[in-house]
FINU-489818 format. One record per residue (C-alpha): residue number from 0; residue in one letter; x, y, z. Coordinates in Angstrom, 2 decimals, padded with zeros to 5 digits. Layout:
! FINU-489818
  lodo  nulo       c1       c2       c3
   NUM     A        X        Y        Z
...
This chain:
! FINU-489818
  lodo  nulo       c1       c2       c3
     0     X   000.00   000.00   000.00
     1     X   001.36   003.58  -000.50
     2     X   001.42   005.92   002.13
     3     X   003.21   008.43   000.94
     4     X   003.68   010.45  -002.52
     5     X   004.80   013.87  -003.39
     6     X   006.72   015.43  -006.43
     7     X   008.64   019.11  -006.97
     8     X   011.18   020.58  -009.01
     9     X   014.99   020.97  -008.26
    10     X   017.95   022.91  -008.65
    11     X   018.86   022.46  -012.15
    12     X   022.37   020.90  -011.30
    13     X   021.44   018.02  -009.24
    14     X   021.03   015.36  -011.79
    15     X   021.78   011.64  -011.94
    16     X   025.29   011.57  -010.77
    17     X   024.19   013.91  -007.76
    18     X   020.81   011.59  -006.86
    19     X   022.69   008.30  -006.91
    20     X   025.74   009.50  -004.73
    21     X   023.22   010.88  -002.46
    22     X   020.95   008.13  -002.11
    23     X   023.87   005.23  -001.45
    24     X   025.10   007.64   001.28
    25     X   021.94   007.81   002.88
    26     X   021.55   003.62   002.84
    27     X   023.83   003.39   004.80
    28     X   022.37   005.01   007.79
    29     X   019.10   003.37   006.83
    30     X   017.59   001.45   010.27
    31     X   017.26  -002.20   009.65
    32     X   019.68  -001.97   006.10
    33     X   021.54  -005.62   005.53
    34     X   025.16  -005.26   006.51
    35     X   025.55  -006.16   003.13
    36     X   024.29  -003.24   001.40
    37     X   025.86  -000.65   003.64
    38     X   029.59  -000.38   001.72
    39     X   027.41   000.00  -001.68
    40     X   027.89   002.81  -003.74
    41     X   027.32   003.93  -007.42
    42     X   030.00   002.58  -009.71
    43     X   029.40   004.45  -012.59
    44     X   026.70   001.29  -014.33
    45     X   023.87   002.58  -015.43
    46     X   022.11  -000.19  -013.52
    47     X   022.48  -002.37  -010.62
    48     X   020.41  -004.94  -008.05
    49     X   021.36  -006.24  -004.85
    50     X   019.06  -008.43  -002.77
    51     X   019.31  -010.30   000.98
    52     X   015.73  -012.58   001.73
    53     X   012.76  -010.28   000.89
    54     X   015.64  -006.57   000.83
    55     X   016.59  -005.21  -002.14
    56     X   018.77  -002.66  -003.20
    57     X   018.24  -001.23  -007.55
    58     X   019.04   001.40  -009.34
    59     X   018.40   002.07  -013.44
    60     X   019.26   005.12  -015.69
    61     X   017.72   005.69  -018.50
    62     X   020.49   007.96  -020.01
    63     X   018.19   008.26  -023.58
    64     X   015.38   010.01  -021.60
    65     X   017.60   011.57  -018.86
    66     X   015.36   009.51  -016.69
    67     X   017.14   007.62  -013.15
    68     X   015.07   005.13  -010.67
    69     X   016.44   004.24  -007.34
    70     X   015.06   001.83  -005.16
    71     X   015.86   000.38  -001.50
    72     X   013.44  -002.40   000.24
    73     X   014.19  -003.21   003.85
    74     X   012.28  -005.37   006.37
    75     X   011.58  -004.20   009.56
    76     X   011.73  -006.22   012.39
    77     X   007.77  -007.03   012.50
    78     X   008.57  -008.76   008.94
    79     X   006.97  -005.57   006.93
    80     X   008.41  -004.37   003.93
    81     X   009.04  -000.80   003.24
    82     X   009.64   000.38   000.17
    83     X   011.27   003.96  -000.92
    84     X   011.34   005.12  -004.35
    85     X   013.25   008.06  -005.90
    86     X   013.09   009.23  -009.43
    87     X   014.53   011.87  -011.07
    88     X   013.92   013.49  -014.63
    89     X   016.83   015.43  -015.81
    90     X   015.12   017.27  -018.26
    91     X   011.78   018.68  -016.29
    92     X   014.13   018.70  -013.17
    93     X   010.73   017.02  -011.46
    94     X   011.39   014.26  -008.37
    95     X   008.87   012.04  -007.30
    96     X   009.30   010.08  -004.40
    97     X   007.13   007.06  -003.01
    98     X   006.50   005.59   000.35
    99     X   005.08   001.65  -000.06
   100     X   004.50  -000.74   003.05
   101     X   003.68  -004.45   002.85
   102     X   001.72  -005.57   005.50
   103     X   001.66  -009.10   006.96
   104     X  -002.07  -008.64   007.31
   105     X  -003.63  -006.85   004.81
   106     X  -005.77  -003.58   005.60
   107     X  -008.52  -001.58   003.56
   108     X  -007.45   001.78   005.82
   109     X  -004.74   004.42   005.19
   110     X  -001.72   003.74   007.05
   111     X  -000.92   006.44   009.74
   112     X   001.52   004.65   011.47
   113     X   004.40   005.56   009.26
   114     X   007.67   008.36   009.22
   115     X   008.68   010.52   006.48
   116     X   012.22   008.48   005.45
   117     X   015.36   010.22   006.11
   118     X   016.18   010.40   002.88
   119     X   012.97   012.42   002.06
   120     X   013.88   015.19   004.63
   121     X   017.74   015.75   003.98
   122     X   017.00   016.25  -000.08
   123     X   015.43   019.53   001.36
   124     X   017.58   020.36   004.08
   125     X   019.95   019.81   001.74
   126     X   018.51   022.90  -000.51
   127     X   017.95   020.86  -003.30
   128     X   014.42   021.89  -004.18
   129     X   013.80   024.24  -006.06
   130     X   011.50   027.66  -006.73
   131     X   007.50   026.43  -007.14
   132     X   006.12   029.48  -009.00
   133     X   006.74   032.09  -006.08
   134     X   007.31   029.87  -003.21
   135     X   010.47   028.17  -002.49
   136     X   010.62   024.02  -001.48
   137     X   012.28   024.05   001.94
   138     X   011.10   023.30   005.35
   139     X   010.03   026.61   007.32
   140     X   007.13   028.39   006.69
   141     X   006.41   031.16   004.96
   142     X   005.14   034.40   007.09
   143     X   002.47   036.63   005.49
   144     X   002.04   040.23   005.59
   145     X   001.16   042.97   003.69
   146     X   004.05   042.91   001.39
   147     X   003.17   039.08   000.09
   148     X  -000.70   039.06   001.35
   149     X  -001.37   038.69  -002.59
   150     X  -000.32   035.18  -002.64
   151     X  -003.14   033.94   000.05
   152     X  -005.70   036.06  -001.68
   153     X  -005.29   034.66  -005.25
   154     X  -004.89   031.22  -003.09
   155     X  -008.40   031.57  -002.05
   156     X  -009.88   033.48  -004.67
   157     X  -009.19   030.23  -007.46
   158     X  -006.30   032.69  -009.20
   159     X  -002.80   031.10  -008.47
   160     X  -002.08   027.40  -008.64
   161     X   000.92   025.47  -007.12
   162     X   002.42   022.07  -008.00
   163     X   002.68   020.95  -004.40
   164     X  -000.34   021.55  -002.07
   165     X  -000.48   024.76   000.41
   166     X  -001.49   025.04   004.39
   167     X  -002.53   028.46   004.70
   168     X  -002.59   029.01   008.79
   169     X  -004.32   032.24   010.44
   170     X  -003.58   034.26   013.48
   171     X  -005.10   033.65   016.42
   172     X  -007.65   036.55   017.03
   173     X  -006.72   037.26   021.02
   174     X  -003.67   034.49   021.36
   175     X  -000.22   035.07   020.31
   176     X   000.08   031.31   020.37
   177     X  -000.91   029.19   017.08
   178     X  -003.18   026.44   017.17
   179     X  -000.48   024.88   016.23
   180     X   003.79   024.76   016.20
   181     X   004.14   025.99   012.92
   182     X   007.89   025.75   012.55
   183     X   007.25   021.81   013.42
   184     X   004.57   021.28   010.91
   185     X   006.78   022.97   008.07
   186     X   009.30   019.95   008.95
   187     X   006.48   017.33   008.36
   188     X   005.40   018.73   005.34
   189     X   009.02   019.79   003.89
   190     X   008.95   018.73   000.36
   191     X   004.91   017.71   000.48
   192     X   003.36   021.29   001.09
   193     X   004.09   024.90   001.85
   194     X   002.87   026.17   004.97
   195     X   002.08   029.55   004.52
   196     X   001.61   031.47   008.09
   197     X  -000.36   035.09   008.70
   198     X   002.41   037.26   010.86
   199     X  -000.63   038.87   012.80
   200     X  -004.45   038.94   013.06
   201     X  -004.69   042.17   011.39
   202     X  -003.87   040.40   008.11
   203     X  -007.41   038.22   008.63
   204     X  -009.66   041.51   008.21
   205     X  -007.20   042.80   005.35
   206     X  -008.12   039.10   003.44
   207     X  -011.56   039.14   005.01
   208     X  -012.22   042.37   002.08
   209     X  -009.79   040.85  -000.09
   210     X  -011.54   037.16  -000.41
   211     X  -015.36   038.37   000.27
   212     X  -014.99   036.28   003.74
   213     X  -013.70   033.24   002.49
   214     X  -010.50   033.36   004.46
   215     X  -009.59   031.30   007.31
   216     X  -009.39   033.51   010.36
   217     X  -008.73   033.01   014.20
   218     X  -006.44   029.91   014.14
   219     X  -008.41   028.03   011.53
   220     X  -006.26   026.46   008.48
   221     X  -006.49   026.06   005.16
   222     X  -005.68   023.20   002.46
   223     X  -005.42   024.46  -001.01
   224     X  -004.96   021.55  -003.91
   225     X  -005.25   021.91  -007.16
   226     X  -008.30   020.83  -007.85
   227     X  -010.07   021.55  -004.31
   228     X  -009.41   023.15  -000.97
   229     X  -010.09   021.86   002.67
   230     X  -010.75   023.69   006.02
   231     X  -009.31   022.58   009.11
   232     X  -010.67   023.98   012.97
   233     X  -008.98   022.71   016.16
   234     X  -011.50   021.86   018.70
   235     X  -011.01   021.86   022.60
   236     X  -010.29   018.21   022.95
   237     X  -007.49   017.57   020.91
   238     X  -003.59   019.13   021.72
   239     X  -001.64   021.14   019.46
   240     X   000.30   018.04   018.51
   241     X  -003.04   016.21   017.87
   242     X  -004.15   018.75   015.29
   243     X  -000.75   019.08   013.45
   244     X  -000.79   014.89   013.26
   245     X  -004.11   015.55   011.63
   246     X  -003.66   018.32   009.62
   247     X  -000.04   016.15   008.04
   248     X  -001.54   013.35   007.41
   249     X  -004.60   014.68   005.62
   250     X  -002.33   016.19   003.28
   251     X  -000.05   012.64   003.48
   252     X  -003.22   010.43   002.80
   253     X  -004.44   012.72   000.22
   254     X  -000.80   012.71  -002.04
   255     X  -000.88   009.06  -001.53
   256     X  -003.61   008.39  -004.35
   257     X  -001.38   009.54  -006.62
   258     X   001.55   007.22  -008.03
   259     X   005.00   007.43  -009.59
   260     X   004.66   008.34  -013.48
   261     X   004.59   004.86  -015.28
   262     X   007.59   005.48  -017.61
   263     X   009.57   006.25  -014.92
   264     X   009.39   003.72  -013.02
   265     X   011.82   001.85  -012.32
   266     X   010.52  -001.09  -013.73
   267     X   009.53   000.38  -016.63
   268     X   013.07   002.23  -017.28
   269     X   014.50  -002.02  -016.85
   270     X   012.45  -002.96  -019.62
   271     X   013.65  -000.11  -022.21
   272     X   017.61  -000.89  -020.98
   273     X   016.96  -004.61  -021.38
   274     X   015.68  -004.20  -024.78
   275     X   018.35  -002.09  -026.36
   276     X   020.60  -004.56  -025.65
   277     X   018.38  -007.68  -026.84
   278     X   020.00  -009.35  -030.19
   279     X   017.49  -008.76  -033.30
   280     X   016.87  -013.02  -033.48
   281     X   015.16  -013.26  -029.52
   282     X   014.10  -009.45  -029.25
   283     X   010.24  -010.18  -029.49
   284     X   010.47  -013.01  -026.94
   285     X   012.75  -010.97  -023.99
   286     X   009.75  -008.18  -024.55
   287     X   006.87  -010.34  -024.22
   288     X   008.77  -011.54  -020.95
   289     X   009.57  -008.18  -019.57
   290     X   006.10  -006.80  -020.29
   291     X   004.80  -009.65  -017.96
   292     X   006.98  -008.44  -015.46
   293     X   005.86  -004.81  -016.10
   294     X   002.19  -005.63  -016.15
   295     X   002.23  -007.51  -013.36
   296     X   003.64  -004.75  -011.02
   297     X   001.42  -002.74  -012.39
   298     X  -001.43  -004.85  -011.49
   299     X   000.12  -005.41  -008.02
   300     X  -000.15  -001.51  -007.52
   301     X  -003.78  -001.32  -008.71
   302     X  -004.52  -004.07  -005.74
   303     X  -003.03  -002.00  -003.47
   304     X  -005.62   001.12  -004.45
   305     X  -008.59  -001.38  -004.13
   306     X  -007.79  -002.17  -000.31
   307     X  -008.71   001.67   000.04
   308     X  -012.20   001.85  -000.74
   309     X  -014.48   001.27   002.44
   310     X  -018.48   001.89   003.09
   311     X  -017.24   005.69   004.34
   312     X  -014.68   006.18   001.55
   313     X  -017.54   007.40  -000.78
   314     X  -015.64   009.80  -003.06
   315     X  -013.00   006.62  -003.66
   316     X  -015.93   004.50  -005.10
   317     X  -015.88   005.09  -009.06
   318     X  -012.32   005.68  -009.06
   319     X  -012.43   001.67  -007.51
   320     X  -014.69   000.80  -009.96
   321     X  -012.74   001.89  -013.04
   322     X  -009.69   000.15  -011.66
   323     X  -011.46  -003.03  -011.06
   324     X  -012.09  -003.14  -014.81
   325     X  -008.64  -002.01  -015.98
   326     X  -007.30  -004.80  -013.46
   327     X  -008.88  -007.19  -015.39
   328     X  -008.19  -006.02  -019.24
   329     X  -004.22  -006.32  -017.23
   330     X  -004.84  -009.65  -016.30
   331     X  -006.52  -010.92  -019.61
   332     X  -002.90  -009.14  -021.11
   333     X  -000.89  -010.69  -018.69
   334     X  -002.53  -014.26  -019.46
   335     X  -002.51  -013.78  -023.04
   336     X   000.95  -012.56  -022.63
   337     X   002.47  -015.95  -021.08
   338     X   000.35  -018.00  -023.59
   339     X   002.11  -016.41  -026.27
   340     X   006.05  -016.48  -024.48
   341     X   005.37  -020.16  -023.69
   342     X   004.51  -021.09  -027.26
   343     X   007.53  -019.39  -027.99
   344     X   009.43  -021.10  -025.91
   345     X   008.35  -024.36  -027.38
   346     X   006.21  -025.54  -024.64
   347     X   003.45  -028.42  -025.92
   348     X   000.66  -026.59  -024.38
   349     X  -001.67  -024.76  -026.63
   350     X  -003.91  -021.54  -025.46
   351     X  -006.73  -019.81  -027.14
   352     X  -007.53  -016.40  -027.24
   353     X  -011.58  -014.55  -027.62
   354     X  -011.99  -010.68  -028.36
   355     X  -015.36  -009.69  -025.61
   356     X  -016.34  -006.25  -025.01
   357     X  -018.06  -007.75  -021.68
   358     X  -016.45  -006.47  -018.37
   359     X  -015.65  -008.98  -015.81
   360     X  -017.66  -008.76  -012.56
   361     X  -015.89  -010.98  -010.05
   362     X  -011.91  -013.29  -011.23
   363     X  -012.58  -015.27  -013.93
   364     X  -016.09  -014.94  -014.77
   365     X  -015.96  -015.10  -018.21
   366     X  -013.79  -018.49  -018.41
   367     X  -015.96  -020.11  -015.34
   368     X  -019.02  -019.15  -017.83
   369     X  -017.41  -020.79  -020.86
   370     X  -016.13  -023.80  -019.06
   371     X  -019.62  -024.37  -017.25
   372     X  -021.35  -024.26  -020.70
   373     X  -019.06  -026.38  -022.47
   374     X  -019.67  -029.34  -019.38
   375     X  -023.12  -028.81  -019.59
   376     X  -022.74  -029.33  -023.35
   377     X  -020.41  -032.42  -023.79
   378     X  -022.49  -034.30  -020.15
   379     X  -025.77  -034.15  -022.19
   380     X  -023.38  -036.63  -025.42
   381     X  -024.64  -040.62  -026.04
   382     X  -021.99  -043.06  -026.44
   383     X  -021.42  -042.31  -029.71
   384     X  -021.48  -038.79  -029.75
   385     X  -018.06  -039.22  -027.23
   386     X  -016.24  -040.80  -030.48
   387     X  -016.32  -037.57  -032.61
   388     X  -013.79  -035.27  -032.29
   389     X  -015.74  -031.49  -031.28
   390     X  -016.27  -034.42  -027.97
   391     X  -012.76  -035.05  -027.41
   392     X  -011.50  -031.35  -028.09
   393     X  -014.08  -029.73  -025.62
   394     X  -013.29  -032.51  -023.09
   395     X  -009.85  -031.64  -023.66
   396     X  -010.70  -027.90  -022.87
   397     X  -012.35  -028.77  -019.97
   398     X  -009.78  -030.91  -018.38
   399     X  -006.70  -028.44  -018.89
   400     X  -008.40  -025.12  -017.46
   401     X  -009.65  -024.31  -014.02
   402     X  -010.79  -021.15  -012.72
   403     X  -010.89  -019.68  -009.48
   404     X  -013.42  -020.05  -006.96
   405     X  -014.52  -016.67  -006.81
   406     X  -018.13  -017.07  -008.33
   407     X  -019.22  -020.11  -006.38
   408     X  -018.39  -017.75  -003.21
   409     X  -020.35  -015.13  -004.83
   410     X  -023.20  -017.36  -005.38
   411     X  -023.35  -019.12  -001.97
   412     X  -023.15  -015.69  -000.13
   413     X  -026.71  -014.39  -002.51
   414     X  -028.03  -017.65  -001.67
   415     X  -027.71  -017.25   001.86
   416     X  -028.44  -013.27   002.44
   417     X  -031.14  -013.14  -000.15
   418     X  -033.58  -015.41   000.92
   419     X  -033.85  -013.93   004.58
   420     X  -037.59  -012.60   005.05
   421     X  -035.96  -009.21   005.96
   422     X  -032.40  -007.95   005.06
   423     X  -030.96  -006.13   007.79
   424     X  -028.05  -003.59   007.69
   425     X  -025.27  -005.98   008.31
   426     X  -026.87  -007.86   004.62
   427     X  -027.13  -004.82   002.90
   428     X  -023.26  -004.36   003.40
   429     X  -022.42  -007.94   002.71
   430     X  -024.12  -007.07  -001.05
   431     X  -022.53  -004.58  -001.11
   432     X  -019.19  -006.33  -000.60
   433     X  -019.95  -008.81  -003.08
   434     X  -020.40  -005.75  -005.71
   435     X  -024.08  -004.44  -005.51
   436     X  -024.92  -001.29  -005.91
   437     X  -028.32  -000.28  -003.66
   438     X  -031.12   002.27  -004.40
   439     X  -033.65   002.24  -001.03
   440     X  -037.08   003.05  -001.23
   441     X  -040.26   001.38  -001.17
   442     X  -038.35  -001.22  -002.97
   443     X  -035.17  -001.70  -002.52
   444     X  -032.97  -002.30  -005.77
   445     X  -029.67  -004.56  -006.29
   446     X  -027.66  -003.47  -008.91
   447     X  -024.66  -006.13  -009.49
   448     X  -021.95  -003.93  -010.49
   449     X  -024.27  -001.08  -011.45
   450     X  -025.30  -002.71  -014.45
   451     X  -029.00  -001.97  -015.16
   452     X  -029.24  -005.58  -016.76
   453     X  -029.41  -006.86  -013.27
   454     X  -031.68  -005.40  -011.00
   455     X  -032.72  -007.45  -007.99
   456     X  -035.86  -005.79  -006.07
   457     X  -036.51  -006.88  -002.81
   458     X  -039.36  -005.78  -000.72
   459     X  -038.93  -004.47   002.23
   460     X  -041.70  -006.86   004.04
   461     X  -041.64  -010.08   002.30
   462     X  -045.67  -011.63   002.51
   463     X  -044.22  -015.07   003.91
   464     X  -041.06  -016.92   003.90
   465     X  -041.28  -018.36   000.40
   466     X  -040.95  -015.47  -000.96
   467     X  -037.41  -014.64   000.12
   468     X  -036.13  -017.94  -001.23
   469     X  -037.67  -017.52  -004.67
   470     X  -035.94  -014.48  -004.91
   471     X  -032.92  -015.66  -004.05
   472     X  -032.54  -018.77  -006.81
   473     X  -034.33  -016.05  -009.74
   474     X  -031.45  -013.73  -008.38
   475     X  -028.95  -016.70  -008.64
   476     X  -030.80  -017.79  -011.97
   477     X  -029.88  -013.85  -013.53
   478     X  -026.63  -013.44  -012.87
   479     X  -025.30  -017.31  -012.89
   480     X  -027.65  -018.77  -015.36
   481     X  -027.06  -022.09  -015.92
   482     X  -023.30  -022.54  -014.13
């Protein structure tokens, strides 16, 4: 899962040489780092991959695209794996750097529980980021008065736009003190955010004609992202350190949706080095094999953003939704892919492949479907209908594909929630978690998948028991049909 994301410009001269040097000296005094990785350094390759159990140390340039990926896996000592990528391209002078943990026990919830690496923090103590329109990277905050009040009131009034997102905190009406220690939250956000900080309250009333009243006054902060903007009070019951954690990682779980640039990953910058130096006679084959690899991280990623969405995580839900289907055009890809390296390869297995436009609603839907139909087929053959050959190539089919278990699940769980006389809140979640869509009312409507083809209504007082279990084998009957 990703925790944490952000991405800024730099100084113009640090460039590949600069980020590699840097980031081997900082591995070093990495907590948890294999003794064997510690004495590494950057010998000049443009690529290189250590590894000790589940650790791994990797760099690639891409020196064609002026494009370098650095990457440094370590276990911790609860057996999680944290992962921190750099990347660097030369020629936008634009770093992005990733957070990634691996759980031993998955979870649908943002990780809090996390620090900003080392390595994160010194690239901006170390003054390498650069100028972001008007405001400078760096890891102090930014004191407003009358000379630079412009910048919060174009801010505010949807006029100035920054790459990185911006806290915008206001002065305590009758407290010197801030709601919070602004010189510690600039550290947290160093690299992530500006924080932008009003020098006195008199600069509230100045924005208050300025902004028409939209401006955060009296302590109260403001989140400015591109697209949208978020307001932040502290109430009684929480600390100073409280509300900072909360502001931070707001901002944290917010950049964490986002994801490294797919060319420049490092993966992706492996795969273009590996193929300029395939020979001409076996370059086809070495790029179906790397494109596995490719697509499978890829798809590994997208899992990752699918443990996100939850019953509260409502604005999450069609972004979900539109992953789930791109996960499964990758995995068809993938699948095809291997077919075709294995033929190449000269293995004796054949594969074929069908074009559908259908989207798949649960793991392998659409080959369960096509195996169950073909059984149901070839069981209903005499004795002399098993002689022909369509016989012994379907039975052949069915013998040398499986499919996961997915849709029996699926069905059982219908089966059993479904033909209740009433379905209670606890049900109407469990549809939900087996990919319903519900519209309450009089009625209240199923929607597998929110596909209007089908639409199980249920009423809300069933007239006797029958009546739930009839529903429950037609709703069965619509989506399973026959298998």
């Amino acid at each position: 899962m990703i925790v944490y994301y952000t991405k800024y410009n730099v100084i113009k001269n640090f460039k590949s040489r600069e980020l590699l040097n840097f980031a081997f000296e900082c591995v070093s005094g990495m907590r948890n780092i294999p003794s064997e990785f510690s004495n590494k350094s950057w010998d000049g390759n443009e690529s290189g991959e250590w590894k000790v159990g589940r650790n791994i140390l990797a760099y690639e340039i891409d020196n064609e695209a002026g494009v370098v990926a650095f990457r440094v896996a370590i276990t911790d000592t609860n057996e999680e794996l944290w992962t921190t990528d750099v990347v660097l391209n030369e020629s936008s002078n634009e770093i992005q750097l990733r957070l990634a943990r691996e759980k031993r026990i998955a979870s649908a919830e943002y990780d809090r529980n996390f620090n900003i690496p080392y390595m994160f923090k010194k690239l901006i103590r170390d003054s390498v980021g650069d100028i972001d329109v008007d405001l400078p990277i760096i890891d102090k905050p930014v004191f407003i008065d009358e000379t630079n009040i412009n910048i919060v009131a174009d801010l505010v009034n949807g006029n100035r736009i920054y790459s990185l997102p911006v806290i915008y905190v206001s002065h305590p009406f009758y407290d010197e003190k801030f709601t919070l220690d602004v010189f510690e939250l600039a550290k947290d956000m160093a690299g992530t955010a500006h924080v932008l900080v009003e020098k006195e309250s008199d600069i509230s009333s100045i924005l208050r004609d300025m902004t028409e009243s939209h401006n955060a006054y009296n302590g109260a902060l403001d989140i400015f992202y591109n697209d949208d903007s978020f307001r932040f009070i502290k109430w009684p019951e929480i600390t100073s350190n409280q509300f900072r954690y909360k502001v931070s990682h707001s901002v944290y779980a917010r950049m964490a949706m986002r994801n490294i640039d797919d060319e420049m990953s490092l993966s992706a910058i492996r795969l273009r080095n590996k193929i300029k130096k395939l020979n001409a006679n076996d370059i086809e084959t070495q790029k179906l094999s790397f494109r596995i690899d490719e697509l499978e991280e890829k798809y590994n990623e997208m899992q990752e953003y699918f443990e996100l969405a939850s019953e509260e995580n409502k604005v999450l839900e069609k972004k979900v939704n539109d992953l789930e289907n791109d996960n499964f055009e990758l995995r068809n890809k993938v699948f095809a892919l291997t077919e075709s390296l294995n033929r190449k390869q000269g293995n004796d297995t054949e594969s074929l492949s069908f074009e559908y436009s259908e989207n798949q609603f649960y793991e392998d839907e659409i080959k369960r479907i096509v195996i169950e139909c073909i059984k149901s087929t070839i069981s209903g053959y005499g004795t002399e209908e098993r002689e022909r050959r369509d016989y012994h190539i379907l039975k052949d089919i069915v013998d040398k594909n499986s499919y996961s278990n997915a849709g029996n699940k699926i069905k059982e769980e219908m089966l059993r929630i479904i033909k209740k006389n009433k379905l209670s809140k606890a049900d109407v979640s469990d549809l939900k978690g087996l990919g319903f869509e519900v519209k309450q009312g009089g009625h209240d409507k199923y929607i597998f998948h929110g596909d209007d083809r089908y639409i199980i209504t249920v009423s809300n007082s069933p007239s006797d028991h029958r009546d739930g279990e009839n529903l429950a084998h037609e709703a069965v009957n619509l989506i399973f049909g026959r298998t």
